[in-house]
LUMLOVEX-722788 format. One record per residue: residue number from 0; x, y, z of N, C-alpha, C in turn. Coordinates in Angstrom, 2 decimals, padded with zeros to 5 digits. Example, Ala and Ser with C-alpha at 12.3 -4.5 7.8 and 13.67 -1.06 7.14 Angstrom:
2
<pt i="0" n_xx="013.19" n_yy="-005.69" n_zz="007.80" ca_xx="012.30" ca_yy="-004.50" ca_zz="007.80" c_xx="013.20" c_yy="-003.30" c_zz="007.80"/>
<pt i="1" n_xx="012.85" n_yy="-002.25" n_zz="007.08" ca_xx="013.67" ca_yy="-001.06" ca_zz="007.14" c_xx="012.90" c_yy="000.03" c_zz="007.87"/>
REM end
This chain:
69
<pt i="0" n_xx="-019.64" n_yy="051.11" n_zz="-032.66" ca_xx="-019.73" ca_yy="052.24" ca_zz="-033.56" c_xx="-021.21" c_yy="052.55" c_zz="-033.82"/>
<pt i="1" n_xx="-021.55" n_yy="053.73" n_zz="-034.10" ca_xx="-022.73" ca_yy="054.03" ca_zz="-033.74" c_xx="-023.27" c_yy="054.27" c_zz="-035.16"/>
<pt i="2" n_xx="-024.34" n_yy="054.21" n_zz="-036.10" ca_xx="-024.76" ca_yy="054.17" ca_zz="-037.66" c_xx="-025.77" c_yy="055.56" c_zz="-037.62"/>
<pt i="3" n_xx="-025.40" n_yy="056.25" n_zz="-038.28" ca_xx="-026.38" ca_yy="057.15" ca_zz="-038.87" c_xx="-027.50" c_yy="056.99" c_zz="-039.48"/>
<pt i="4" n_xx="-028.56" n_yy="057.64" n_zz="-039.47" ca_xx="-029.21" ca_yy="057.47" ca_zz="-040.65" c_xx="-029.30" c_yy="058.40" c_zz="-041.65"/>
<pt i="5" n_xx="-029.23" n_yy="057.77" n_zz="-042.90" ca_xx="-029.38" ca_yy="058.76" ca_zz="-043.80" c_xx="-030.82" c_yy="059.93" c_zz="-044.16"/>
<pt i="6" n_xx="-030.63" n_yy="061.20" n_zz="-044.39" ca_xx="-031.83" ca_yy="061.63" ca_zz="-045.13" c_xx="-031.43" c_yy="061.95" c_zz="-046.22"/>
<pt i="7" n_xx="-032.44" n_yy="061.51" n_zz="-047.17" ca_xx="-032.48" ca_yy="061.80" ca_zz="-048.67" c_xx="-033.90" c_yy="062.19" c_zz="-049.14"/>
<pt i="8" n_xx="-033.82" n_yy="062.93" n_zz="-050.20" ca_xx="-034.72" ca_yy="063.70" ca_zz="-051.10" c_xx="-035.92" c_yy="063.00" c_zz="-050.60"/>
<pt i="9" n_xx="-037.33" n_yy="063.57" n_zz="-050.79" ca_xx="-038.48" ca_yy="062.89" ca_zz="-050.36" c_xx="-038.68" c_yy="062.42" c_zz="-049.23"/>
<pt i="10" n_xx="-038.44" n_yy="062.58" n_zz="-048.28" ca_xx="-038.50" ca_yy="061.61" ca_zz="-046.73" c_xx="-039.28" c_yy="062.99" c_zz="-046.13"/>
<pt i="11" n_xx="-040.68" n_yy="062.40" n_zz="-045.69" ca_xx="-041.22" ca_yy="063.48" ca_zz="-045.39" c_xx="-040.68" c_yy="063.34" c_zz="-043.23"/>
<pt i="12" n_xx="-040.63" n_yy="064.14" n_zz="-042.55" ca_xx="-041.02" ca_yy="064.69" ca_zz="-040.96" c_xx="-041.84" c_yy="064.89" c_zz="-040.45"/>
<pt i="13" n_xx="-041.90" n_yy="064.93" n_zz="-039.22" ca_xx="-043.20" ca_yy="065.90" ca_zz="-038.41" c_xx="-042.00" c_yy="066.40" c_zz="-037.12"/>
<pt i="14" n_xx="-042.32" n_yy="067.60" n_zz="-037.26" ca_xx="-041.63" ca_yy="068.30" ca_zz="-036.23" c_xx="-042.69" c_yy="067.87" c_zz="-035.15"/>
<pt i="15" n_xx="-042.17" n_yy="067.37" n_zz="-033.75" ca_xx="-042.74" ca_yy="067.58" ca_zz="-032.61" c_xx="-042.88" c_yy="068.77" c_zz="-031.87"/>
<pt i="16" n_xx="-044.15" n_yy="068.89" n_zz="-030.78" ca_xx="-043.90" ca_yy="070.36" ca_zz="-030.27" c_xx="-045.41" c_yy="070.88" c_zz="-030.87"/>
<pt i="17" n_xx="-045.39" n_yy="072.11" n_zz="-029.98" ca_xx="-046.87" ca_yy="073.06" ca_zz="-030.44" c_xx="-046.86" c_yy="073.22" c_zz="-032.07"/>
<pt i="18" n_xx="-045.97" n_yy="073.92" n_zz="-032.65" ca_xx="-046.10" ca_yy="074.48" ca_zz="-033.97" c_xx="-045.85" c_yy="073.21" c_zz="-034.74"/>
<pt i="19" n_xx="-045.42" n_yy="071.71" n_zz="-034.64" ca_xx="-046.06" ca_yy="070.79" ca_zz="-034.93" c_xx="-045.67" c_yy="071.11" c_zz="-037.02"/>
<pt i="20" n_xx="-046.32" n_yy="070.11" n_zz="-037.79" ca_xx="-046.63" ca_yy="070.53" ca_zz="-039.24" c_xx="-045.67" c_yy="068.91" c_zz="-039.83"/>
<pt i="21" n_xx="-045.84" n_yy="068.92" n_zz="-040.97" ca_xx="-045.24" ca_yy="068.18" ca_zz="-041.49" c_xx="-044.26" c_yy="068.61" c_zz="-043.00"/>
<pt i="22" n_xx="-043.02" n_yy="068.08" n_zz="-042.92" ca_xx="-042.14" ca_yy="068.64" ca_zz="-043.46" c_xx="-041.42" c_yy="068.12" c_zz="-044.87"/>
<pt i="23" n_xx="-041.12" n_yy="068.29" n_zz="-045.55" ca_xx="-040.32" ca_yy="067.33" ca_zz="-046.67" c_xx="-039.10" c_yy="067.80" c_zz="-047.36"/>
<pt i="24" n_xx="-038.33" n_yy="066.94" n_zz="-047.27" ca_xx="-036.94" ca_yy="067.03" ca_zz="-047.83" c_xx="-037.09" c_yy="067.20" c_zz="-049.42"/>
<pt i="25" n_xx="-036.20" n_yy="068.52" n_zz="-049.60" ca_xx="-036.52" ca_yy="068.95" ca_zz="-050.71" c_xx="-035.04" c_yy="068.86" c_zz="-051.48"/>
<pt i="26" n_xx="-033.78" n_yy="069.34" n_zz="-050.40" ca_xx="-032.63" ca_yy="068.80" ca_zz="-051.30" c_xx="-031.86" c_yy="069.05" c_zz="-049.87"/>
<pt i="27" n_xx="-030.51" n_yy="068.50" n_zz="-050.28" ca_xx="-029.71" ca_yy="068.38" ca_zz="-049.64" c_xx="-028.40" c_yy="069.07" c_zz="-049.83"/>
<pt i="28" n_xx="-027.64" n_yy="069.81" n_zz="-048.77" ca_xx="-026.48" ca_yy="070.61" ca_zz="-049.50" c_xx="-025.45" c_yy="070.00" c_zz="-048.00"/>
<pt i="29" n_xx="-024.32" n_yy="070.57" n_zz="-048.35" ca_xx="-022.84" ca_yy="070.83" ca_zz="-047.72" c_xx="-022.68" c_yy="072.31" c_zz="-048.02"/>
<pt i="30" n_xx="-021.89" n_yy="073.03" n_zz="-046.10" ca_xx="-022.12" ca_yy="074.32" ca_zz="-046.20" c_xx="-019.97" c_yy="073.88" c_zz="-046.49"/>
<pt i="31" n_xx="-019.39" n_yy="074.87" n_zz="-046.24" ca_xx="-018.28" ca_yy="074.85" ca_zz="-046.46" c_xx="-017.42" c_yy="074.33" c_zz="-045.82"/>
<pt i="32" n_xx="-017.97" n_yy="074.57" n_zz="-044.55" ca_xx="-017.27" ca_yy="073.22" ca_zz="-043.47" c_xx="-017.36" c_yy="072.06" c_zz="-043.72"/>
<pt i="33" n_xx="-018.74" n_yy="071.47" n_zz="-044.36" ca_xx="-018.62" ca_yy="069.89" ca_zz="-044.81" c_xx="-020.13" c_yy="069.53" c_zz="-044.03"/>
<pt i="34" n_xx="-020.76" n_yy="070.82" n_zz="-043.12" ca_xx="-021.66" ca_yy="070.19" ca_zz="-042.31" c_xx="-022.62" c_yy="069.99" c_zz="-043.50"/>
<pt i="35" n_xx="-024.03" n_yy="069.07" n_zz="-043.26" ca_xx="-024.68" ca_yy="068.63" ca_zz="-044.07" c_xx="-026.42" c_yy="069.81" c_zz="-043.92"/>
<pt i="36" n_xx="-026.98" n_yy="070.41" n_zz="-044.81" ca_xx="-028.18" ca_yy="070.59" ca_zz="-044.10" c_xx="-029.08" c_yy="070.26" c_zz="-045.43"/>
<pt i="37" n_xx="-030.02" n_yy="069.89" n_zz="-044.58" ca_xx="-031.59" ca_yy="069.82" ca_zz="-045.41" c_xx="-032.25" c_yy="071.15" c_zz="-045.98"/>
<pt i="38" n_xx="-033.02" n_yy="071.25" n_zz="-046.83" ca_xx="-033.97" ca_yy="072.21" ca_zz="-046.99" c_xx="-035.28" c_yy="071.64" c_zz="-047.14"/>
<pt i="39" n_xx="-036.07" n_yy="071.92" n_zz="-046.82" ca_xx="-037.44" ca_yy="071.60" ca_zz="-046.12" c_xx="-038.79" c_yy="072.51" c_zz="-046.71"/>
<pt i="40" n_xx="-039.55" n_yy="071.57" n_zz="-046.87" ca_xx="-041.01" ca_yy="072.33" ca_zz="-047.42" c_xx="-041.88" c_yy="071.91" c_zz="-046.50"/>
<pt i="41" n_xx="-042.91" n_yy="073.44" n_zz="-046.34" ca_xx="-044.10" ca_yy="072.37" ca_zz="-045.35" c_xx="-045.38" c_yy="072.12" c_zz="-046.10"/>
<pt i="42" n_xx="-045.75" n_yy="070.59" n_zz="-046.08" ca_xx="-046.64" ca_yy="070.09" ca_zz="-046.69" c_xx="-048.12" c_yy="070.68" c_zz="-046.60"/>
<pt i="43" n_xx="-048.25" n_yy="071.46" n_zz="-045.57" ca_xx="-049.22" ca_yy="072.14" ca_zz="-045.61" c_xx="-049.68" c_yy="073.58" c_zz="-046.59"/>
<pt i="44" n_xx="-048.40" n_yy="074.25" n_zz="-046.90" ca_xx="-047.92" ca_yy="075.55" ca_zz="-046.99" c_xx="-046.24" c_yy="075.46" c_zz="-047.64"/>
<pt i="45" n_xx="-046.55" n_yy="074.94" n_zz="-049.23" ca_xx="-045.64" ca_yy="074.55" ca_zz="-049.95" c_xx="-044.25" c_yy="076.30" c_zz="-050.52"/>
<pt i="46" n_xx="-044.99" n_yy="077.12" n_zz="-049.76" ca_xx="-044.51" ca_yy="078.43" ca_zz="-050.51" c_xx="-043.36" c_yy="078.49" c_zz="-048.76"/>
<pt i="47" n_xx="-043.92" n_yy="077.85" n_zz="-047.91" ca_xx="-042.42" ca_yy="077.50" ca_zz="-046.68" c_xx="-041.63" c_yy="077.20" c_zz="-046.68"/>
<pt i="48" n_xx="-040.73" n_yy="077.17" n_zz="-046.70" ca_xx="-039.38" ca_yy="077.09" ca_zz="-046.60" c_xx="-038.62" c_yy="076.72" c_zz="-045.43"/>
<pt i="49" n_xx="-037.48" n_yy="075.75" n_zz="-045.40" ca_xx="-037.01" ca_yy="075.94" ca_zz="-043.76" c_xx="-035.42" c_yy="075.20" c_zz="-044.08"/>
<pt i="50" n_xx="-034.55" n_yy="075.83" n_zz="-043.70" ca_xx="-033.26" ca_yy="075.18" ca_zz="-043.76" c_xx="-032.55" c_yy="074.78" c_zz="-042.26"/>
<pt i="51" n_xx="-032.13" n_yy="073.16" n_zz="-042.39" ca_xx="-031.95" ca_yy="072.65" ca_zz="-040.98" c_xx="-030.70" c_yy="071.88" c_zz="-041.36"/>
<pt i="52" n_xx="-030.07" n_yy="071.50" n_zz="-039.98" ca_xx="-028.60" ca_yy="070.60" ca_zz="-039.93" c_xx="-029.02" c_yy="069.60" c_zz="-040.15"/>
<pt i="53" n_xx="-028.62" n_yy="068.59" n_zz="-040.57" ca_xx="-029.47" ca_yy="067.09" ca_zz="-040.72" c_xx="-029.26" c_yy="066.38" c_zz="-039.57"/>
<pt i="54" n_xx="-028.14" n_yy="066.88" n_zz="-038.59" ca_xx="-028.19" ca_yy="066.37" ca_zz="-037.13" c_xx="-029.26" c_yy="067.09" c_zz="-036.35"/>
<pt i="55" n_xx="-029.87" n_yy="067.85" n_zz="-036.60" ca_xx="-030.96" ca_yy="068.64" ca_zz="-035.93" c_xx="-032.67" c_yy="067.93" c_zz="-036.58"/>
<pt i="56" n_xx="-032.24" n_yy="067.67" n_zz="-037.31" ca_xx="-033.87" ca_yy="066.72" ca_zz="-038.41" c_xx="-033.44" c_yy="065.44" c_zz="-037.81"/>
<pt i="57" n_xx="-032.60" n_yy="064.98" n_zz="-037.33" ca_xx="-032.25" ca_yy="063.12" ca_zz="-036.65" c_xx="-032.29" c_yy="063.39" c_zz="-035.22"/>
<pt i="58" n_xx="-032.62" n_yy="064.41" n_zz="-034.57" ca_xx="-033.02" ca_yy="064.73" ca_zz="-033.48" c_xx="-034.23" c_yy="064.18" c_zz="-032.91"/>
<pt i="59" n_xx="-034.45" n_yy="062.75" n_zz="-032.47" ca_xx="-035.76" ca_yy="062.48" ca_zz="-032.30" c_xx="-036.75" c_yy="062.91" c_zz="-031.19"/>
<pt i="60" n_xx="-035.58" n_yy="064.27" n_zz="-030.69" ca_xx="-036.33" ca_yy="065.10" ca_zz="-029.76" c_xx="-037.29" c_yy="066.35" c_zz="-030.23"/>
<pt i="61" n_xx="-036.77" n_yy="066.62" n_zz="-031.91" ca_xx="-037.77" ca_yy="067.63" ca_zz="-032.34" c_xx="-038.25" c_yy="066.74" c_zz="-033.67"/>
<pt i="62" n_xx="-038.17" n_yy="065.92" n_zz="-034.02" ca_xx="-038.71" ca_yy="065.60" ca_zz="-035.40" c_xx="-038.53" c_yy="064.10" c_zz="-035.21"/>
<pt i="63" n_xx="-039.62" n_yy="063.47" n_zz="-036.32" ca_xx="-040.11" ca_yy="061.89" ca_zz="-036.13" c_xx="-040.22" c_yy="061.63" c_zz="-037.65"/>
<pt i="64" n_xx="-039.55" n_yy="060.94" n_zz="-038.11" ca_xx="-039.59" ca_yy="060.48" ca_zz="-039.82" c_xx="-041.25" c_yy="059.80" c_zz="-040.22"/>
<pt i="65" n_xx="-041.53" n_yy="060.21" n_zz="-041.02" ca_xx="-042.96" ca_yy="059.71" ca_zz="-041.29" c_xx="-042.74" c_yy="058.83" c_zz="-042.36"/>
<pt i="66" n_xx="-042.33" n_yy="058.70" n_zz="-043.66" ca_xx="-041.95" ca_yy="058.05" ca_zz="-044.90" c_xx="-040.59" c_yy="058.06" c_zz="-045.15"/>
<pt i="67" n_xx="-040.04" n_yy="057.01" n_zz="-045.69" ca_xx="-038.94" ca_yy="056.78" ca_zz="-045.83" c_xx="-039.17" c_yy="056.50" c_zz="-047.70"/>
<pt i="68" n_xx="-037.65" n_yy="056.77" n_zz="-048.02" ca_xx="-037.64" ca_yy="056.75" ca_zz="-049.76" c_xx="-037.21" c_yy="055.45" c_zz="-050.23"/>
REM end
């Protein structure tokens, strides 16, 4: 069986890739289906915004956990 990892509040990212930046979990919701997504600030440019699947932020093909809570 395979374990998830959790994201919770504060766990900052770094998106991999050109546009690159570093990211932080700002809260966490359920859309109506039950899927899970993050909302995201960029630490550079706190007035950013970014809403993602949390299977798409555990993607260690676009994003790399920097701090854990």
């Amino acid at each position: 069986m395979r374990r998830k990892r959790e994201v919770v509040e504060g766990q900052v990212y770094r998106k991999l890739g050109p546009s690159g930046g570093f990211w932080e979990v700002i809260a966490i919701r359920k859309d109506g289906m039950g899927t899970q997504h993050a909302q995201l600030k960029r630490s550079d440019d706190p007035k950013t915004l970014k809403t993602l699947s949390v299977s798409a932020l555990l993607d260690a093909q676009q994003f790399e956990i920097v701090t854990e809570s």
